[in-house]
C-alpha positions in Angstrom: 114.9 127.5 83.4 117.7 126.5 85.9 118.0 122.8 87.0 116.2 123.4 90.6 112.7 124.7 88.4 113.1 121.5 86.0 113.6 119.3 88.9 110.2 121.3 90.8 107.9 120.8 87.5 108.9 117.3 87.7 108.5 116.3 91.5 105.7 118.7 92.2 102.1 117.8 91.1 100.5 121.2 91.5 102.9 122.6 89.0 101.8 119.7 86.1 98.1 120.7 86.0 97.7 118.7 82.6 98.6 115.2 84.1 101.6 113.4 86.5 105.2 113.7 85.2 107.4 110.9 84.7 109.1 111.1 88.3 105.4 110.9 90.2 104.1 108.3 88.0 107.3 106.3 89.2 107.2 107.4 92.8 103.3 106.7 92.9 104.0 103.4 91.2 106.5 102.3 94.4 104.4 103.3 96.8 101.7 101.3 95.9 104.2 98.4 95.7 105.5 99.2 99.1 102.0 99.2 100.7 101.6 95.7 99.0 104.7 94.3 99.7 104.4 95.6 104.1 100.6 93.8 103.2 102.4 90.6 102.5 105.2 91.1 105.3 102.1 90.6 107.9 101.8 87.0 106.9 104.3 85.2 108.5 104.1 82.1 106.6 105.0 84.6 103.2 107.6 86.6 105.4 109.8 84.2 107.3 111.0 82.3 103.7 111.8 85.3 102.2 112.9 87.5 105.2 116.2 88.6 103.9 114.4 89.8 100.3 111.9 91.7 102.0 114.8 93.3 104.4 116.5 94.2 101.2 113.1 95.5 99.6 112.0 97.9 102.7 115.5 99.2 102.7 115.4 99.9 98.7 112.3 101.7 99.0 112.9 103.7 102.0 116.9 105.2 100.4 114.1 105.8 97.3 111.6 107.9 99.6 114.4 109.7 101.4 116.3 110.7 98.0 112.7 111.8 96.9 112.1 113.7 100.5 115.5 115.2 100.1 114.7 116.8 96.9 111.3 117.8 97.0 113.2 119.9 100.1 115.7 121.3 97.6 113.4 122.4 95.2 110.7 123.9 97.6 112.4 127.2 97.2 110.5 127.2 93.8 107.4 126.4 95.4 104.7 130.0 94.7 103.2 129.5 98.2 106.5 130.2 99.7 108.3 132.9 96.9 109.6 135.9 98.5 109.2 134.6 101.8 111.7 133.5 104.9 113.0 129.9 105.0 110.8 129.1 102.2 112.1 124.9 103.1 110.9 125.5 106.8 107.8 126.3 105.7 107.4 123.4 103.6 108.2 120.9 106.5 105.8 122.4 108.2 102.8 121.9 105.2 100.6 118.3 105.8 102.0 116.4 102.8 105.5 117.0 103.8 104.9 116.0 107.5 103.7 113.3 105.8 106.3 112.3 103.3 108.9 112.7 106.8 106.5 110.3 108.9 106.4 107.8 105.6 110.5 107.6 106.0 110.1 106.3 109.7 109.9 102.2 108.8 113.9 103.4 107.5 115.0 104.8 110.3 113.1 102.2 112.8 114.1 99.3 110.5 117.6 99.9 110.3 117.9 101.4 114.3 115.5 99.0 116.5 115.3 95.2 116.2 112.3 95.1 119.0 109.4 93.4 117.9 107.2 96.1 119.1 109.0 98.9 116.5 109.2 96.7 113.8 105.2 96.4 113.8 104.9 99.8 113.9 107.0 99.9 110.7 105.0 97.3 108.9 102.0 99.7 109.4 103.4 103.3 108.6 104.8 101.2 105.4 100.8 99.9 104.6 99.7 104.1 105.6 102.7 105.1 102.9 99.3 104.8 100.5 98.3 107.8 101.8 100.7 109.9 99.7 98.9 109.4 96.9 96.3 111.6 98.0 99.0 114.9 96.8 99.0 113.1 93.2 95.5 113.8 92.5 94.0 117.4 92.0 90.8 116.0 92.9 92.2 114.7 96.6 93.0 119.0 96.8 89.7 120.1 95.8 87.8 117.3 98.3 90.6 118.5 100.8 89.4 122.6 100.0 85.9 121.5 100.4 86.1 120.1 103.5 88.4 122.5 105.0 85.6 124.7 104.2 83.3 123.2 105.6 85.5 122.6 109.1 82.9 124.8 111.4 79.8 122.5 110.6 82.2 119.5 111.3 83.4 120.5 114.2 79.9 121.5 115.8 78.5 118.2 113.9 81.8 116.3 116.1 80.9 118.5 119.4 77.2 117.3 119.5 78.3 113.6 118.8 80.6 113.9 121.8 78.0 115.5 124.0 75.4 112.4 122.8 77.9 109.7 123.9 78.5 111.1 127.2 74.6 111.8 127.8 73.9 108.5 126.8 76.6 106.9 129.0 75.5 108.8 132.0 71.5 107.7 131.3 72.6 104.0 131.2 74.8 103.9 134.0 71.5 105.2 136.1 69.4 103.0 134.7 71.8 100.2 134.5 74.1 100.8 137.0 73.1 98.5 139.8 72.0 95.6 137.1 75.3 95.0 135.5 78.2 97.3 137.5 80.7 95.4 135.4 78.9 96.6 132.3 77.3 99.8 133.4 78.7 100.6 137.0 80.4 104.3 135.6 80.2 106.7 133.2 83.6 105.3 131.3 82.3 102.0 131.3 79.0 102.8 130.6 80.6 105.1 127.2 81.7 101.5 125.3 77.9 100.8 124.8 77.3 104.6 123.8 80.1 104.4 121.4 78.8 101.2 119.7 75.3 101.8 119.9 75.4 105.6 118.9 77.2 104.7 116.1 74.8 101.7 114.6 77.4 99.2 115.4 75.6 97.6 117.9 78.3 94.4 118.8 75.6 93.2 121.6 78.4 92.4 124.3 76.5 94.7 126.1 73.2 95.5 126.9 70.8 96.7 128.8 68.4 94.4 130.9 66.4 96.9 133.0 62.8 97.9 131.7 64.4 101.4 132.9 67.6 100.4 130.6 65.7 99.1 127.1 63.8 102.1 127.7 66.5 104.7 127.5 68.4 102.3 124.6 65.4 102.8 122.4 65.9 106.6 122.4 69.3 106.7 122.4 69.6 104.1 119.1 67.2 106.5 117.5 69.3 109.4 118.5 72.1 107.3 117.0 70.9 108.1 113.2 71.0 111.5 113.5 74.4 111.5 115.4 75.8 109.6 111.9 73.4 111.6 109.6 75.4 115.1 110.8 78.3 114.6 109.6 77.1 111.8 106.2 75.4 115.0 105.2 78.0 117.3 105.8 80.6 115.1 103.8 78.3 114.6 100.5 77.2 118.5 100.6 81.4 119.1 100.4 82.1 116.5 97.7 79.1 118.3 95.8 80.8 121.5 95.8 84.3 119.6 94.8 82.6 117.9 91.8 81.1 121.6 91.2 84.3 123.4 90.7 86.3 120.9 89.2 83.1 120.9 86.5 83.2 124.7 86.7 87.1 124.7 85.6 
């Protein structure tokens, strides 16, 4: 086995189906540190005493993630998905967990080349959404990520008619409402803030219809809201079914 294969086994999960190596169990160990510590960096009263420490911290971790990006490029030669086939590393960039891994290196790059308040909040919250690279640690994040991917076309229809039932529901209350409250109600756009919340059982009551007309239409349309979040609750359990389903079957 030449050094680039050891060095694959060892970074890449899907080639250790019996459990994490050594490396990932490290790598997954600092992100979730990371994510804590950019939790902590929000506070100001915990970040302005130590502001140097955590400077040297996000700097630690981010030379860390880019040594780990680098490599995981180096050995994605050895990758099966890509053997045999032109600029196997290309295609890897181009897969969702390396896009990914490049956007989690971004507090870096922002952190070492901005000093505008504006970037360095952005940093603090693609640090806290490093978390999300867990998800290529664990075979059961693939097979909920298969399942769903499978079930894309109900998704997307169950998406379409949501969509379609805000902007109905916008254009019923902005009739029926329009001329009562034209700050709330007095366009379509305007009108879409109430369908959003109310289609969605949020139901903030900033808003709200006073017409007879107004009530009338919000009744249906907050009934219509349970189906609108029923589509897609169903369509996410019937896809976490079939995961739990093959990874029994295995």
């Amino acid at each position: 086995m030449s050094i680039r294969s050891r060095f694959y086994n060892e970074l890449e999960p899907r080639a250790r189906p019996q459990g994490l190596s050594r490396a990932n169990l490290l790598i997954a160990g600092l992100i979730v540190l990371a994510a804590l510590m950019a939790i902590l960096e929000t506070e100001e009263t915990i970040r302005e005493p130590y502001a140097a420490t955590f400077l040297s911290l996000q700097l630690a971790f981010g030379l860390v993630f880019f040594v780990e990006y680098v490599m995981r490029l180096w050995v994605a030669a050895e990758d099966p998905r890509f053997a045999g086939k032109r600029f196997p590393r290309l295609r890897w960039m181009m897969t969702p967990s390396a896009i990914i891994d490049l956007l989690a290196l971004l507090p870096l790059f922002l952190t070492l080349a901005s000093t505008s308040l504006y970037w360095l909040r952005f940093a603090r919250i693609v640090r806290i959404l490093r978390i999300v690279r867990l998800g290529r640690m664990s075979a059961a994040f693939d097979n909920v990520a298969a399942a769903l991917f499978a079930r894309r076309f109900e998704l997307c229809v169950a998406v379409i008619i949501a969509l379609l039932m805000m902007l109905f529901s916008a254009t019923l209350l902005y009739f029926a409402e329009g001329q009562a409250q034209p700050e709330a109600f007095g366009s379509v756009p305007r009108s879409l803030w109430w369908a959003i919340v109310t289609l969605t059982t949020i139901g903030y009551g900033d808003v709200y219809p006073v017409t007879l007309l107004g009530k009338a239409c919000a009744a249906l349309i907050a009934i219509s809201g349970i189906g609108v979040i029923a589509m897609p609750t169903g369509i996410f359990a019937a896809a976490f079914s079939d995961a739990m389903q093959r990874r029994d079957g295995e």
